[in-house]
Residue frames as qw, qx, qy, qz and C-alpha x, y, z in Angstrom:
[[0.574, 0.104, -0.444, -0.680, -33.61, -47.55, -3.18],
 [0.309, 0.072, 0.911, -0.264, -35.89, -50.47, -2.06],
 [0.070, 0.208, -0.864, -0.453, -37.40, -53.06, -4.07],
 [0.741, 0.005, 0.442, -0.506, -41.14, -54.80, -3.97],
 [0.288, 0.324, -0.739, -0.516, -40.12, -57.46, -6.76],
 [0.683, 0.081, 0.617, -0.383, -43.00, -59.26, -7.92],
 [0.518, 0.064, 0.721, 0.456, -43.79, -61.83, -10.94],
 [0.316, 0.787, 0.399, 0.348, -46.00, -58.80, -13.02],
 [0.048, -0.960, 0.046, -0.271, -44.52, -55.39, -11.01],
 [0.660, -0.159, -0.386, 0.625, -41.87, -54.15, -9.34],
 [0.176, -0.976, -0.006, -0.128, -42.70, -51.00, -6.75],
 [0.590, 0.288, -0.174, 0.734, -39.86, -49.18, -6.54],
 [0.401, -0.899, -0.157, 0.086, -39.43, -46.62, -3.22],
 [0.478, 0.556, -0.230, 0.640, -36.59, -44.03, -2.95],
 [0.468, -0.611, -0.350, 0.535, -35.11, -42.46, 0.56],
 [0.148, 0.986, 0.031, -0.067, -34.18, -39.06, 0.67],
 [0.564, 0.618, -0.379, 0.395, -30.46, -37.98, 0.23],
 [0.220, -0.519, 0.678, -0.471, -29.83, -37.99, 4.09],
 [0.325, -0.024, -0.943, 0.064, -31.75, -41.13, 4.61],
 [0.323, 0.043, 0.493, -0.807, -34.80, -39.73, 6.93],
 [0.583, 0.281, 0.509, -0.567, -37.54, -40.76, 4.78],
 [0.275, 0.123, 0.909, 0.287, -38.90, -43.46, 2.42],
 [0.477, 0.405, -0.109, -0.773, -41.02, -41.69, -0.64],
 [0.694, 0.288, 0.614, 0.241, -42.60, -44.23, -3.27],
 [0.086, -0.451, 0.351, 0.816, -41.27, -43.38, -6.76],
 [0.657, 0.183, -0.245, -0.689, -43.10, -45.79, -9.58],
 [0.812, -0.015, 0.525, -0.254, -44.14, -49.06, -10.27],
 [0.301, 0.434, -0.637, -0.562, -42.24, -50.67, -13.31],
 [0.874, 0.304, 0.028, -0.377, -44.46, -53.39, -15.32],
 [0.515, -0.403, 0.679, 0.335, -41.85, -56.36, -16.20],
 [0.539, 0.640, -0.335, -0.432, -41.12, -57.00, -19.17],
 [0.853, 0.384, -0.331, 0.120, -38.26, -59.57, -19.01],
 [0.670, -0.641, -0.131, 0.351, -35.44, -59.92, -16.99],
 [0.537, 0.172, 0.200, 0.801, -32.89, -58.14, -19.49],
 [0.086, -0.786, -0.394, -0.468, -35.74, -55.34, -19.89],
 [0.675, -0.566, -0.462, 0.105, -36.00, -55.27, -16.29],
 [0.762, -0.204, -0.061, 0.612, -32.47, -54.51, -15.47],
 [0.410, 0.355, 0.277, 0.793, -31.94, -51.93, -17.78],
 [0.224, -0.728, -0.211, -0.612, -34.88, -49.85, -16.59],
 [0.604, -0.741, -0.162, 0.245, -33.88, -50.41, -12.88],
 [0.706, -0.162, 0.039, 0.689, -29.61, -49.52, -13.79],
 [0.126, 0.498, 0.171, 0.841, -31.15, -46.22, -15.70],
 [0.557, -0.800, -0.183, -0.132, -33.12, -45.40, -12.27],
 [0.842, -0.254, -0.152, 0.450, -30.07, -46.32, -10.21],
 [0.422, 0.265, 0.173, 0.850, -27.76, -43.79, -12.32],
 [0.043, 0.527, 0.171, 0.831, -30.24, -40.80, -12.40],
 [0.647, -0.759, -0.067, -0.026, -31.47, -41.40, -8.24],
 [0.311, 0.519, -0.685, 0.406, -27.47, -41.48, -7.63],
 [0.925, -0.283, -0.126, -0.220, -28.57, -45.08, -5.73],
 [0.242, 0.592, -0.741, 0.205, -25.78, -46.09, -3.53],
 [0.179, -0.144, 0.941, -0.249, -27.40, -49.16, -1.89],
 [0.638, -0.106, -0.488, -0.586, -30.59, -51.16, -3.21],
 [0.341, -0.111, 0.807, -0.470, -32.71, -52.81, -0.15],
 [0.479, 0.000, -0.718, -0.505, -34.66, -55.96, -1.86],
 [0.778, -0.241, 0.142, -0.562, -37.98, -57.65, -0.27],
 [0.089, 0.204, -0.967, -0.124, -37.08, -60.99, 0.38],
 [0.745, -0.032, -0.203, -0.634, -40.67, -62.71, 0.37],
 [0.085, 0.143, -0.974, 0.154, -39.98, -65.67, 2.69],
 [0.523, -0.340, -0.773, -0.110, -42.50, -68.12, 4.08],
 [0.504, -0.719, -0.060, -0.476, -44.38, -66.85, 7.28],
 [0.901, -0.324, -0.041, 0.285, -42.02, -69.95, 9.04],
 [0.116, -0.867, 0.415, 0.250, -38.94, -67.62, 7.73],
 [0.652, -0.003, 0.682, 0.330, -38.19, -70.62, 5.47],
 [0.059, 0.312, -0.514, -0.797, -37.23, -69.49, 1.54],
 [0.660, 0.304, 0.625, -0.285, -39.83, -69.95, -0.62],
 [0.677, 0.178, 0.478, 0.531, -39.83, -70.48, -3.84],
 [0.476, 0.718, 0.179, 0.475, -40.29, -67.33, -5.23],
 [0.581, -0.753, 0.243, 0.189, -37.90, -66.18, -2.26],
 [0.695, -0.154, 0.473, 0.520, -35.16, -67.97, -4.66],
 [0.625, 0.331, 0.366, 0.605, -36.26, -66.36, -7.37],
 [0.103, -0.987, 0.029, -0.120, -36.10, -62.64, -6.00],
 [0.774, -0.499, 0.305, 0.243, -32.88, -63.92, -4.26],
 [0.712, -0.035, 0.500, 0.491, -31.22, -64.40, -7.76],
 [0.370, 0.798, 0.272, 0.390, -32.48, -61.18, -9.20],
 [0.237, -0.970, 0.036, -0.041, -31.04, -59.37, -6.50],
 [0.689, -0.549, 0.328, 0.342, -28.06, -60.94, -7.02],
 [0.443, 0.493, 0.390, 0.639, -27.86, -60.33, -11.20],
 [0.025, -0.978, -0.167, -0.126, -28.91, -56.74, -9.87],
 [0.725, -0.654, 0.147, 0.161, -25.69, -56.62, -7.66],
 [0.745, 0.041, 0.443, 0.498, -23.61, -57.88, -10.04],
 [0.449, 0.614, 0.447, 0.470, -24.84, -55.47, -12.68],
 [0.097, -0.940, -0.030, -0.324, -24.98, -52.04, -11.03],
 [0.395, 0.470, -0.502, 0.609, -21.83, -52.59, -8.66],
 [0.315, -0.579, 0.134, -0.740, -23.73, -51.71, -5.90],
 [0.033, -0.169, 0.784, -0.597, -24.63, -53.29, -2.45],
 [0.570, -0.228, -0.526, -0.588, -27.72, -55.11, -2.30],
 [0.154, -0.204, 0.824, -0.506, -29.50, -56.35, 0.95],
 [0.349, -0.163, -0.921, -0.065, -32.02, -58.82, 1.32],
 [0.335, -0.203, 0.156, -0.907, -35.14, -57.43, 3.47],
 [0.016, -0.337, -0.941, -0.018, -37.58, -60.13, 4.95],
 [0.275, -0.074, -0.303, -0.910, -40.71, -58.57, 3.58],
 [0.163, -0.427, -0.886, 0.083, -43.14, -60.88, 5.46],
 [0.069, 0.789, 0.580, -0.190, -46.79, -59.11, 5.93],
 [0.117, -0.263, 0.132, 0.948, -45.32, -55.44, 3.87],
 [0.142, -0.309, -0.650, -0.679, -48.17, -56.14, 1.54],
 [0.309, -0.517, -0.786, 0.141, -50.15, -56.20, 4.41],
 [0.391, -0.394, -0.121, 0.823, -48.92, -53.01, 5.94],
 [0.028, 0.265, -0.247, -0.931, -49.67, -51.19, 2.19],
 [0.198, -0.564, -0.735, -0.320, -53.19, -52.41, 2.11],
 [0.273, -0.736, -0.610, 0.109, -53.71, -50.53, 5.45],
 [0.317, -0.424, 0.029, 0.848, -51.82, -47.80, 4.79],
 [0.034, -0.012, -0.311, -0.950, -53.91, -46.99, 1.75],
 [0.361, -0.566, -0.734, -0.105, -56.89, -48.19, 3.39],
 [0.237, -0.681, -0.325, 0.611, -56.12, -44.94, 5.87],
 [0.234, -0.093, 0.416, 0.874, -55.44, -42.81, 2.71],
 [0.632, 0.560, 0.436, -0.312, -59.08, -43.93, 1.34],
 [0.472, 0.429, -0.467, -0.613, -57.91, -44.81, -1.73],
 [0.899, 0.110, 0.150, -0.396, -60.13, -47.35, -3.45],
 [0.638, -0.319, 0.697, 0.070, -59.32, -50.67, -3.94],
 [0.802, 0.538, 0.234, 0.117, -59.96, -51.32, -7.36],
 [0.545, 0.803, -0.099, 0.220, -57.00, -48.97, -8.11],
 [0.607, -0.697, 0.362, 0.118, -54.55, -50.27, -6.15],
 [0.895, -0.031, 0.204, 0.396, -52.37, -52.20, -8.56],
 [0.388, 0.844, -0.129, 0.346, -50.86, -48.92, -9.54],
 [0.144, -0.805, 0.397, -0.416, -49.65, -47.90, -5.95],
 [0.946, -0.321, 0.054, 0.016, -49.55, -51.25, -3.83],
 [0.896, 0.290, -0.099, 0.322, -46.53, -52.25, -5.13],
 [0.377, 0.525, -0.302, 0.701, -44.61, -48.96, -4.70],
 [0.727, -0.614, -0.006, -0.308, -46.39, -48.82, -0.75],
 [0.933, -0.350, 0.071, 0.052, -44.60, -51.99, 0.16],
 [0.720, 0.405, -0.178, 0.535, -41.49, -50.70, -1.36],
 [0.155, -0.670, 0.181, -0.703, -41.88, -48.00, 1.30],
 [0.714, -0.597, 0.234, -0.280, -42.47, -49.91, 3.94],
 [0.926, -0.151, -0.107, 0.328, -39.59, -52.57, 3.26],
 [0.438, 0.592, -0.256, 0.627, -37.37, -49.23, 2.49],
 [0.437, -0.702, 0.086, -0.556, -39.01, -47.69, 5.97],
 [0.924, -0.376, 0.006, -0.074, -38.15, -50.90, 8.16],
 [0.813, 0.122, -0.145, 0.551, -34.66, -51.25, 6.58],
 [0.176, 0.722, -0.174, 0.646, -34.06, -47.60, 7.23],
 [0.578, -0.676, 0.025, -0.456, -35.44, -48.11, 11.00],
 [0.960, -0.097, -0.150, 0.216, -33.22, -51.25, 11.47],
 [0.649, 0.388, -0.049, 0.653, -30.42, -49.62, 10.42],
 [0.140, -0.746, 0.225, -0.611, -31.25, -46.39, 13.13],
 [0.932, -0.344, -0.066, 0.097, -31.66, -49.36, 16.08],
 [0.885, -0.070, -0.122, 0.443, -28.23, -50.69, 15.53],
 [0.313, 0.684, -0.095, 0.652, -26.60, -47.20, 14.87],
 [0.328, -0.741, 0.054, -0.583, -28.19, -46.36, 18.59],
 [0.960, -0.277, -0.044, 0.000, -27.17, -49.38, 20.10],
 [0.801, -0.025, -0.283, 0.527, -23.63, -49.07, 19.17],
 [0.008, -0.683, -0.126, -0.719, -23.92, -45.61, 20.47],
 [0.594, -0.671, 0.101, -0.432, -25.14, -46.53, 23.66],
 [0.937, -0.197, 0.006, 0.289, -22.44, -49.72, 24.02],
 [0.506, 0.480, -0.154, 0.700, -19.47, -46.88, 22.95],
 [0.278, -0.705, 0.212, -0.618, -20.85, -44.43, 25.71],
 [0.903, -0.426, -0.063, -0.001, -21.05, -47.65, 28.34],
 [0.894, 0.123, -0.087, 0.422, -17.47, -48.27, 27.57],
 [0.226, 0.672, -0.013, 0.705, -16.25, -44.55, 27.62],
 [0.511, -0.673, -0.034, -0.533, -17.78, -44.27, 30.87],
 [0.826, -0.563, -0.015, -0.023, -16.57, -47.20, 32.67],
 [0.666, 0.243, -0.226, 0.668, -13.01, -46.55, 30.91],
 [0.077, -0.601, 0.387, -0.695, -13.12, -42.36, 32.79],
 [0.813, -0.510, 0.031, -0.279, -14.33, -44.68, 36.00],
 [0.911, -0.223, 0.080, 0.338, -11.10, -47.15, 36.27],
 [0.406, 0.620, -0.232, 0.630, -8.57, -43.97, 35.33],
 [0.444, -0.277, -0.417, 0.743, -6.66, -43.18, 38.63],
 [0.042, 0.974, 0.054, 0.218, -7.37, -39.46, 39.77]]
């Protein structure tokens, strides 16, 4: 599951069950933080969520900004509350990304604040997912390096 927390919405984006691909699910309206929770821990439960990837919304410099701290500390009351693993996503230009992604869709701007939100949850879910193939291939290709130069230094 991957987060877009903002200070009126949170888009909310699911992966499939193997991890291949990043769907948007909805867009919950805050309420509160107590509110909040609740309606994210009753998602959580009925996606069977086993890891929650949050936007982190730094500064363009990669310096925290303030409402960087205060995503930072929901994802950590999330964490706390659902048991689960939470990661931290630098979410710099995702909004961008789901402007032009429904700017190829043609859907109209006036009626974006429905979907935006859950877009950019897709695209921070889509990057973390993509990160997370990288490294997988990398240690893949540093296990085969090793494997190789270990059947190279066996005697025959």
């Amino acid at each position: 599951m991957a987060l877009d927390v903002g200070k009126v919405r949170v888009g909310v984006a699911l992966s499939d069950p193997l991890g291949y691909t990043a769907q948007p699910l909805l867009t919950l309206w805050r309420k509160g933080r107590g509110d909040d929770m609740r309606s994210l821990l009753r998602l959580i439960r009925k996606h069977d969520v086993v890891r929650i990837v949050v936007g982190n919304p730094l500064h363009m410099s990669g310096d925290v900004s303030p409402w960087a701290a205060k995503v930072q500390e929901f994802a950590e009351e999330l964490r706390r509350r659902s048991g689960l693993p939470v990661v931290l996503w630098d979410e710099r230009l995702s909004s961008v990304e789901a402007h032009e992604i429904l700017d190829e869709a043609g859907h109209d701007r006036r009626d974006r604040k429905y979907l935006i939100d859950q877009v950019a949850a897709v695209v921070i879910l889509r990057g973390w997912m993509e990160a997370q193939e990288q490294t997988a291939a990398l240690r893949q290709r540093d296990l085969h390096e090793a494997n190789s130069e270990n059947e190279q230094n066996e005697p025959a």
